[in-house]
C-alpha positions as a Markdown table, in Angstrom:
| # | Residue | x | y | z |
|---|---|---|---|---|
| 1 | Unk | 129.7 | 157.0 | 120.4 |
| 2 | Unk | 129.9 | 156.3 | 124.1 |
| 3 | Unk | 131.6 | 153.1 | 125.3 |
| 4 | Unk | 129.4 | 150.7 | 127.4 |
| 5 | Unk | 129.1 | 151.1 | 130.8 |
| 6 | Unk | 127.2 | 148.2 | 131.4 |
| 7 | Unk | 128.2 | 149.2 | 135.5 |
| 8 | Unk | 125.8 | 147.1 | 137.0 |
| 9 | Unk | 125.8 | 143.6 | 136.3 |
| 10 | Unk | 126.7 | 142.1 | 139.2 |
| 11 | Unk | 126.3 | 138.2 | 138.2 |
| 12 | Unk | 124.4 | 135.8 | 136.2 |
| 13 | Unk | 121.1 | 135.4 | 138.0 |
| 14 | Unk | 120.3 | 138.6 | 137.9 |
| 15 | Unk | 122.8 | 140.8 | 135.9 |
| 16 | Unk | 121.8 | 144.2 | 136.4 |
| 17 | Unk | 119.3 | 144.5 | 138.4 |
| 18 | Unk | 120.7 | 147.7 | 139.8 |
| 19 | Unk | 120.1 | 149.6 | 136.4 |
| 20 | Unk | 116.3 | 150.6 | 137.0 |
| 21 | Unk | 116.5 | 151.9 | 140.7 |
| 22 | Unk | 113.1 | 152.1 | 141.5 |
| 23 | Unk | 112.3 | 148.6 | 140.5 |
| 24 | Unk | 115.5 | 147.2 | 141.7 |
| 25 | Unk | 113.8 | 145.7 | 144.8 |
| 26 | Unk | 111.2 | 143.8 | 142.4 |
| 27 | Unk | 113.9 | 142.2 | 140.9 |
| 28 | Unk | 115.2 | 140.2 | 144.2 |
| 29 | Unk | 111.7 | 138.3 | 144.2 |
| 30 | Unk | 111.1 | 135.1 | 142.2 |
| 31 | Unk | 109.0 | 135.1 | 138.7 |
| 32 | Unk | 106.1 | 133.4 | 140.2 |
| 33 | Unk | 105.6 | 135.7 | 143.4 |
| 34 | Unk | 103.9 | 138.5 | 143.5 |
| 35 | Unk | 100.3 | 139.6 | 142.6 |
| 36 | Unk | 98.9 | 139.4 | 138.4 |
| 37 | Unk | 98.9 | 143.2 | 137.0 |
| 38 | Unk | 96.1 | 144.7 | 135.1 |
| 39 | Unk | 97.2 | 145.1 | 131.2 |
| 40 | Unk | 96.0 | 148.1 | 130.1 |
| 41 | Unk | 92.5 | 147.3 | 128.2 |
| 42 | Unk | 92.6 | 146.8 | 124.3 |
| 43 | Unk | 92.2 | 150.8 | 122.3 |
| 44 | Unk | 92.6 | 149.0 | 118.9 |
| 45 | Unk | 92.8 | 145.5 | 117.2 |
| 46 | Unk | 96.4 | 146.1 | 116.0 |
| 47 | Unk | 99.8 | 147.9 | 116.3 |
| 48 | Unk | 99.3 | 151.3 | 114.3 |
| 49 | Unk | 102.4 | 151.8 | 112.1 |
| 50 | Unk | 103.0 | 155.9 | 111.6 |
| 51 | Unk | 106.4 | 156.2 | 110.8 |
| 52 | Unk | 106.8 | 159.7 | 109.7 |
| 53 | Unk | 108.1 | 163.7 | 110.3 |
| 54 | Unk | 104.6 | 163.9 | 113.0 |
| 55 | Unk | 106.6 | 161.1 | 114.6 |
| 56 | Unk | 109.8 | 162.3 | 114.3 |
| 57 | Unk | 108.8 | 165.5 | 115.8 |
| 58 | Unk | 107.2 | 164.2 | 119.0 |
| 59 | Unk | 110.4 | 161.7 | 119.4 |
| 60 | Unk | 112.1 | 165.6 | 119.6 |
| 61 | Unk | 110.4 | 167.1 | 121.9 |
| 62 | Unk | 111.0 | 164.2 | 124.4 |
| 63 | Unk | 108.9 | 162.3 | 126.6 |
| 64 | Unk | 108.4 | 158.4 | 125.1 |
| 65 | Unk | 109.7 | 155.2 | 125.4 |
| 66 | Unk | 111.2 | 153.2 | 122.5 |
| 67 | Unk | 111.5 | 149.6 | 123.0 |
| 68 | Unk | 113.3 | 147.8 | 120.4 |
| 69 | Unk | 113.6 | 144.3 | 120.5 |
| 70 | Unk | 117.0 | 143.0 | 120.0 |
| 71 | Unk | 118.3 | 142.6 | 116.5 |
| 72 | Unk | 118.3 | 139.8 | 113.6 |
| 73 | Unk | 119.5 | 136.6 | 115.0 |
| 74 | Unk | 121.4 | 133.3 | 114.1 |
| 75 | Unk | 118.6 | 130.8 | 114.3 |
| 76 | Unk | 121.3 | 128.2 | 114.2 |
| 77 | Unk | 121.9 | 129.0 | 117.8 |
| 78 | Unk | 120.3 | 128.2 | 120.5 |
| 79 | Unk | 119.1 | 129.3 | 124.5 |
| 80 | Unk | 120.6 | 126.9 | 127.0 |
| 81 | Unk | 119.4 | 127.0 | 130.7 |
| 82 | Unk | 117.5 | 129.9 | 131.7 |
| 83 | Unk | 119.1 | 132.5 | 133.9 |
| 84 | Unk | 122.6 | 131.8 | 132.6 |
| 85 | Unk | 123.9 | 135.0 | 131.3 |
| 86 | Unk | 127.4 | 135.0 | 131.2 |
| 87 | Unk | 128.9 | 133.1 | 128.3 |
| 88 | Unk | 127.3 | 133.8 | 125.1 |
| 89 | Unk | 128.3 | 130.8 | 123.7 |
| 90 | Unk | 125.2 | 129.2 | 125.5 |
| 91 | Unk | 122.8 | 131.7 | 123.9 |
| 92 | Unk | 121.3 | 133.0 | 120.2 |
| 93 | Unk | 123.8 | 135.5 | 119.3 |
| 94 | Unk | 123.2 | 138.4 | 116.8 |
| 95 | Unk | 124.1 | 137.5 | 112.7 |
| 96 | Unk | 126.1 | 139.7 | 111.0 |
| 97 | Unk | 123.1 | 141.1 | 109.6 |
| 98 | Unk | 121.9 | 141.5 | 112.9 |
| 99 | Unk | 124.8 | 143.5 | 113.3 |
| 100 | Unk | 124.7 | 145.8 | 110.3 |
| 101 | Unk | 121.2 | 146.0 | 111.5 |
| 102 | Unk | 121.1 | 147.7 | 114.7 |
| 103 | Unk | 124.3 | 149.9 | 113.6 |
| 104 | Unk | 122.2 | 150.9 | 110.6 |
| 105 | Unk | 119.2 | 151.7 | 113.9 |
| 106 | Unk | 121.8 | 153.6 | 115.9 |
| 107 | Unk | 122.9 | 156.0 | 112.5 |
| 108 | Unk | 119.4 | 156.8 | 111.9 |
| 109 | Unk | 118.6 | 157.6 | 115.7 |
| 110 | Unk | 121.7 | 159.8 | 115.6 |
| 111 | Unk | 121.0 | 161.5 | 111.9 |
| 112 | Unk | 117.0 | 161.9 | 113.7 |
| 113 | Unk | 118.5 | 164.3 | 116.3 |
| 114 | Unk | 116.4 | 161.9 | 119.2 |
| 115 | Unk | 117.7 | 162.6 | 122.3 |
| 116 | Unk | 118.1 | 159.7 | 124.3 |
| 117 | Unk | 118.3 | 160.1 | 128.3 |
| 118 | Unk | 119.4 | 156.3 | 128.7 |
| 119 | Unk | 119.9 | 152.8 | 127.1 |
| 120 | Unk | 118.3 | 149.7 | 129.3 |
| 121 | Unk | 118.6 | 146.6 | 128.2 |
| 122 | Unk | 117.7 | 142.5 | 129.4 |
| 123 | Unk | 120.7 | 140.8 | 129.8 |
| 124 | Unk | 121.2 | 138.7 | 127.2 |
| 125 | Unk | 123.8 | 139.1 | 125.1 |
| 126 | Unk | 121.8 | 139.6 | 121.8 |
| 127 | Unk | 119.9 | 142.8 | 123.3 |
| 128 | Unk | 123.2 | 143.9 | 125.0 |
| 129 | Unk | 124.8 | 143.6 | 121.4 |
| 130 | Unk | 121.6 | 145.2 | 119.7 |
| 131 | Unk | 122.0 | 148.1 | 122.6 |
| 132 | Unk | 125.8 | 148.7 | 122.7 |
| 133 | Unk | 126.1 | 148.9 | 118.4 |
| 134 | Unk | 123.2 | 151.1 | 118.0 |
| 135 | Unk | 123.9 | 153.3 | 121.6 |
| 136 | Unk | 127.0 | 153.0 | 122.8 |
| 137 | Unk | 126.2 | 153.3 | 126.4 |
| 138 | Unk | 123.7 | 151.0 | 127.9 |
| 139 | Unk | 122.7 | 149.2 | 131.4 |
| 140 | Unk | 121.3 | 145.7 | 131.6 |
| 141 | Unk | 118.5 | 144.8 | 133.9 |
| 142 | Unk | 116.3 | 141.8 | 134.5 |
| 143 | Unk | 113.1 | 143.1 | 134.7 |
| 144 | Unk | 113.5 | 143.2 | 131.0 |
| 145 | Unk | 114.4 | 139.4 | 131.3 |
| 146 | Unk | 112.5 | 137.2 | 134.1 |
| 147 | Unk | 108.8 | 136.4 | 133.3 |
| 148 | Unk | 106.2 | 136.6 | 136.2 |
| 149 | Unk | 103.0 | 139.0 | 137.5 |
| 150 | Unk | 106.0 | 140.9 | 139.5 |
| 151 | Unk | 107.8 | 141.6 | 136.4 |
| 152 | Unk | 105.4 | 142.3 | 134.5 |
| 153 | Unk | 103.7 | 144.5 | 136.4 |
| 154 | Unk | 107.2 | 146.6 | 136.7 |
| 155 | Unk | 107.7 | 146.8 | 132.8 |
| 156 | Unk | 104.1 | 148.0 | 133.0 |
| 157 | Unk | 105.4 | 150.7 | 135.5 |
| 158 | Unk | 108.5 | 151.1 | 133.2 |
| 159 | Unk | 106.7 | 151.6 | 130.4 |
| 160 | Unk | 104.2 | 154.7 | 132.0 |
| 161 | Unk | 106.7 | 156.9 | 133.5 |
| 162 | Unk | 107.9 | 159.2 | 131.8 |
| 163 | Unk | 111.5 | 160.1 | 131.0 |
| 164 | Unk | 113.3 | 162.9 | 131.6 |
| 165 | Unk | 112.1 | 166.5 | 130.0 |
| 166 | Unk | 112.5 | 166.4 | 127.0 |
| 167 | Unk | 114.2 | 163.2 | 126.4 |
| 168 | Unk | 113.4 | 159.4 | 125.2 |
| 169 | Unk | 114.0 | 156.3 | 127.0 |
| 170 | Unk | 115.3 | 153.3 | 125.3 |
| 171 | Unk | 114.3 | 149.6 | 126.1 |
| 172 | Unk | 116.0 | 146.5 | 124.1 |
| 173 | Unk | 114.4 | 143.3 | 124.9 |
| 174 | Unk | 112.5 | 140.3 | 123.8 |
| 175 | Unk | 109.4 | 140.4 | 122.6 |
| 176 | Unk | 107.9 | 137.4 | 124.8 |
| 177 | Unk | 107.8 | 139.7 | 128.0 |
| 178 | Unk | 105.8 | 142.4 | 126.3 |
| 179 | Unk | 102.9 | 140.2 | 124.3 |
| 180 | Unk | 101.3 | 140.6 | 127.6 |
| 181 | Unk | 101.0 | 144.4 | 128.5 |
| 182 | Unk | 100.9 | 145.4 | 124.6 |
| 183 | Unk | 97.3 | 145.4 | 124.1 |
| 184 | Unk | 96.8 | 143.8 | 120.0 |
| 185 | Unk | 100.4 | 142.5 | 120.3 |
| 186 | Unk | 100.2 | 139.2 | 118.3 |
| 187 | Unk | 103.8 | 137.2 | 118.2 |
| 188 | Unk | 106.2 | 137.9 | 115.5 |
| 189 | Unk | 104.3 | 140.4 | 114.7 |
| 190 | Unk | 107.4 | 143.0 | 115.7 |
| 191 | Unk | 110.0 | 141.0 | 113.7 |
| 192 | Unk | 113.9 | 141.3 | 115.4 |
| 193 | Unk | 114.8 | 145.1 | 114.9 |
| 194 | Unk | 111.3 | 146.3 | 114.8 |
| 195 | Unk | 110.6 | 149.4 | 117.6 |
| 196 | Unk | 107.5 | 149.9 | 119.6 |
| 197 | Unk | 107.1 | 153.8 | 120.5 |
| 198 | Unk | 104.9 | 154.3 | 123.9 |
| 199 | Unk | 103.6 | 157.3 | 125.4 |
| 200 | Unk | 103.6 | 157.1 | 128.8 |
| 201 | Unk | 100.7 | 158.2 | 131.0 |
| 202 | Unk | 101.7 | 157.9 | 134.5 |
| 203 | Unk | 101.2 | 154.8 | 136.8 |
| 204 | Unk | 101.3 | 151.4 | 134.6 |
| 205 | Unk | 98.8 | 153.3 | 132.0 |
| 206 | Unk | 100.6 | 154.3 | 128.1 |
| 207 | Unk | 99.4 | 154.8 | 125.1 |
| 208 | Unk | 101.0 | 152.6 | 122.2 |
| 209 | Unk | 101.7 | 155.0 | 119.3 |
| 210 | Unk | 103.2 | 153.2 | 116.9 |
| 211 | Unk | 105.4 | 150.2 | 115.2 |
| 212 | Unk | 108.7 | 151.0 | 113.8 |
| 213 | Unk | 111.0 | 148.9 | 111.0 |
| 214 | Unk | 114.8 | 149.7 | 111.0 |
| 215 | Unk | 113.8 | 150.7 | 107.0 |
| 216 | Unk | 112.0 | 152.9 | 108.9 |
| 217 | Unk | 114.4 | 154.4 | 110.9 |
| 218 | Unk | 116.8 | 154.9 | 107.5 |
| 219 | Unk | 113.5 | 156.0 | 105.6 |
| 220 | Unk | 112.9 | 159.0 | 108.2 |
| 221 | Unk | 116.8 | 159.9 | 108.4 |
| 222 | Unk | 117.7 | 159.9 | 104.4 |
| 223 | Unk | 119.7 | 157.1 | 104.7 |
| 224 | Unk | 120.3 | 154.2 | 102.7 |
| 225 | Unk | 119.3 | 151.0 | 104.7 |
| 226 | Unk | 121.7 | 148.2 | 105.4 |
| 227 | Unk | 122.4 | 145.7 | 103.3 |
| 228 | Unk | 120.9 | 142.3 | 105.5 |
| 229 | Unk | 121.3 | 140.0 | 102.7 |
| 230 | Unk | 119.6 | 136.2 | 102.6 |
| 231 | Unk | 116.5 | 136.3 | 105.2 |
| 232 | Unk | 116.9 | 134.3 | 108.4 |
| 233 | Unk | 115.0 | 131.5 | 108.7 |
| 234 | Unk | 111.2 | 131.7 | 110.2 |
| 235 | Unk | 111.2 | 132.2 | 114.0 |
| 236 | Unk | 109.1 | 129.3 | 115.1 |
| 237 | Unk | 111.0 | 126.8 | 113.1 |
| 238 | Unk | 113.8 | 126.8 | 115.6 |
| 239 | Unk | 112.3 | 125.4 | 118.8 |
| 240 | Unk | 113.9 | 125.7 | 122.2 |
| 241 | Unk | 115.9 | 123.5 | 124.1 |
| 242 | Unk | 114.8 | 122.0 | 127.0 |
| 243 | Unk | 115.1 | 124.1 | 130.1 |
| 244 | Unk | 115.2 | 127.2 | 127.5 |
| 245 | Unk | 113.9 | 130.9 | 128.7 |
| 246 | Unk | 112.0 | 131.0 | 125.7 |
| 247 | Unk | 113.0 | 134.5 | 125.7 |
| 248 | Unk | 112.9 | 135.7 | 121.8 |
């Protein structure tokens, strides 16, 4: 596995901004400027959940995007002030399920043969963990991060280019910033670990395809899955601190 290369941060307000070149002017402006994007109109009342060879197959041949939200958490931990990136001991870190988790996510990948043309991850430390133990080699960038019509409408963008031929691009993030352009999206629905596959179709337009579980993952690739022990406790029973991101 490669090492990380996480090249670009370049400080805590906006570590990384450099990773997504297109963007990486969008991510100089504030959250609240900028004009409201369209989200894609509703196709379906909830997330389809196909997780088998079809899918496998089409990851193959190239030409989605995965986004994975970050993996199981210490809900013991909490998000201090928002924008604060550096020192993990001011944010929720990964569990050591967590852990196990998204190494478990990164064997399956592998074993699945998907070829991956690049990692790009927000940059908090529990999507940069999730990224660097399942990937290796990843790049952090805050439009996965900062909230805002400008942001969103460049994860829209993000989310309907396509990659390179023939190969899959990989988001980890949180799943607050994507409720909004997933059309049937409810929260918690995609628990910490969970994928959503896209299929971009040029512009800010994509087609969701499908949820994905990290049993899935092992499932598909004939592997046993992790052992994640006790469950964590519920999400929403852990509430922010004040001056939080929010960011889950």
């Amino acid at each position: 596995m490669a090492e990380n290369r996480d090249r670009n941060h370049v400080g805590p307000a906006r570590a990384g901004i450099a990773a997504w070149p297109v963007f990486a002017l969008l991510t100089l402006a504030h959250p609240a400027l900028g004009q409201p994007a369209a989200v894609p109109s509703p196709a379906m009342n909830s997330i389809p959940h196909r997780a088998d060879s079809e899918l496998v197959r089409d990851l193959r041949h190239g030409g989605y995007v995965i986004f994975f939200r970050h993996g199981m958490t210490n809900w013991n931990e909490r998000d201090g002030a928002e924008g604060d990136f550096s020192d993990r001991k001011l944010q929720r870190n990964l569990s050591e399920a967590g852990r196990r988790e998204a190494k478990g996510i990164g064997e399956a990948v592998k074993a699945l043969k998907i070829p991956i043309e690049k990692v790009l991850t927000s940059p908090m430390w529990r999507t940069r963990d999730t990224a660097q133990l399942a990937f290796g080699a990843y790049d952090t960038t805050g439009l996965l991060f900062w909230k805002g019509p400008t942001f969103r409408e460049a994860r829209m963008k993000m989310l309907g280019t396509p990659p390179a031929a023939g190969k899959d691009l990989v988001l980890v993030g949180h799943q607050d910033q994507f409720i909004p352009i997933v059309p049937g999206l409810r929260r918690d629905q995609l628990k910490e670990g969970d994928a959503l596959v896209f299929q971009p179709l040029g512009g800010e337009k994509y087609r969701v395809v499908t949820q994905v579980t990290p049993a899935d993952w092992a499932r598909l690739a004939g592997l046993k899955p992790p052992d994640l022990g006790e469950p964590a406790p519920h999400e929403g029973s852990m509430p922010a601190l004040p001056g939080a991101s929010g960011s889950k």
